[in-house]
C-alpha angles and dihedrals in degrees: 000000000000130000160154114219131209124185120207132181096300102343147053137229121205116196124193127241121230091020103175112219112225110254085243153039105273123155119232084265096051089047090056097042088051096052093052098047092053090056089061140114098033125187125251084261091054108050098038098051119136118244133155117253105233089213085197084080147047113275117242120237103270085054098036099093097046088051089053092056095049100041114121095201117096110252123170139166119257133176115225114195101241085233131024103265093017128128095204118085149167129227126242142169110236116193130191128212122225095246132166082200107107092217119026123187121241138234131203123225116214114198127217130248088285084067129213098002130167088251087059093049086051087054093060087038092065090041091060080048087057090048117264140114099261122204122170109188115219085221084177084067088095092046105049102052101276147316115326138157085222121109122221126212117273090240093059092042096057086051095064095028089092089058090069106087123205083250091058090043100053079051098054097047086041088050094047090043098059088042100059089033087056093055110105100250085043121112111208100258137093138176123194127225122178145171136246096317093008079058084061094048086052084053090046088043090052091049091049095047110229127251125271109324094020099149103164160306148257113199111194114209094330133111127201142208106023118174093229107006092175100053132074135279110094095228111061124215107237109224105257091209094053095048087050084061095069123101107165132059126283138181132196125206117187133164109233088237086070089077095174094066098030093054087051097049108094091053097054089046085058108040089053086045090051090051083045087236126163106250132128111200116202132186122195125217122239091349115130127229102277094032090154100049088041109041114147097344117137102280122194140193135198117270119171081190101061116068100258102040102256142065136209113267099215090173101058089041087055085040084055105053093041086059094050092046093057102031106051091060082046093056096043085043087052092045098043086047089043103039095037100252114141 
């Protein structure tokens, strides 16, 4: 892969070389929901392909279900109160790793816009792999009329997902948290990691600071806080105030196609270096928004020239996996340093 590194006080950040800016202004969001509906419809030959399942990864989607069923790890639905004493709760999948260890720490698994999906159970499902307590919140529970095991489509949970505000989310993951760290094999300690908006929620729960045993975060693909996130210019302006808040490590992975976040970056590189604050920032050539959802599913890209209007993007699918390949030890080297596991 090539790069150009930069250390800072703690921390590196690797940029990519040859990262293409989009022709046009998309949030992080916009960016994820395009790639993915450009990778539908596929044909019968498409979505039934045979590949082998690297089970030291997270599956990607089209893989996601078939890895649930076959998972031998325990994983059940609970329903955690959203505060001590309260009726009112949110649902969540909670996964235990087959561990010889008495206490093991807990993460917390942050869904994307598409909300509580089967890929991101299969997310928790491979941290449990890795050997931690794994518990992904459903924080669209509130929103969409109350807790249930049922999952909705990714088009009507992007529809509620703006009514969860940064405030309703921190509660959720600190709800979530106490709960799994409360479990008997649980150590009382937990780290988040999250996914395009649920990067995002690991950037707001840094800034919030957690609750008791809060050690950390991993924010896939997702920036946060911006000063205007809604308005032009591409690169965003992180709110100086908010990042001096931050006490405990972070790490951003991001794929270069993802030119929002790439272009933004470095500022956010400095500005962290300049707070002295833990935080290793790292960009992916030629990966997508969304790399670890995507992987080597079948990407496409609009061609007015093919039949059917699109072509299959090889190069970002092999962008993607390489991401992956690299970024997921990253992230269970970052929560084992982080959260005390050897």
């Amino acid at each position: 892969m090539k790069a150009l590194r930069f250390i800072t006080i703690g921390s590196a950040l690797v940029l990519a070389v040859g990262c293409r800016k989009g022709g046009g202004y998309l949030d992080d969001h916009m960016a994820h929901m395009s790639a993915l509906d450009m990778a539908a419809p596929r044909s019968a030959s498409e979505s039934n392909r045979q590949q082998q399942d690297n089970l030291n990864f997270p599956p990607s989607n089209d893989r996601a279900t078939a890895r649930l069923n076959s998972s031998p790890r325990h994983g059940e639905w609970v329903k955690v109160a959203w505060e001590p004493g309260s009726v009112d709760s949110l649902m969540a999948w909670i996964v235990y790793p087959s561990t010889s260890n008495t206490k093991t720490p807990v993460v917390v698994v942050v869904h994307e816009i598409f909300g509580l999906s089967s890929w991101v159970r299969g997310v928790a499902d491979q941290v449990a792999a890795d050997g931690f307590i794994a518990i992904a919140p459903d924080l669209e529970s509130r929103v969409r009329g109350g807790p249930s095991t049922v999952e909705m489509t990714g088009d009507s949970a992007r529809k509620l997902i703006g009514g969860v505000l940064p405030a309703e989310r921190n509660k959720g993951i600190v709800a979530v948290a106490n709960y799994a760290m409360s479990q008997a094999s649980a150590a009382p300690r937990y780290a988040v990691i999250g996914y395009c908006w649920g990067g995002q929620t690991v950037w707001a729960h840094a800034v919030h600071g957690g609750t008791t045993g809060y050690a950390g975060g991993v924010a896939f693909y997702g920036a946060f806080p911006y000063n205007n996130p809604a308005t032009p210019p591409m690169v965003a302006t992180p709110n100086a105030d908010s990042l001096a808040k931050i006490n405990k490590p972070l790490m951003l992975l991001n794929g270069s196609r993802d030119a929002r976040i790439a272009t933004s970056m470095p500022t956010i590189d400095s500005m962290m270096k300049a707070r002295k604050k833990d935080y290793v920032g790292v960009n992916y050539l030629n990966a997508s928004h969304g790399f670890l959802r995507q992987q080597d599913d079948p990407h496409f890209v609009r061609d007015s020239t093919a039949a059917d209007g699109r072509r299959r993007d090889t190069e970002t699918e092999l962008g993607d996996v390489a991401a992956t390949k690299d970024g997921w030890p990253r992230t269970i080297a970052f929560l084992k340093k982080n959260l005390g596991v050897k």
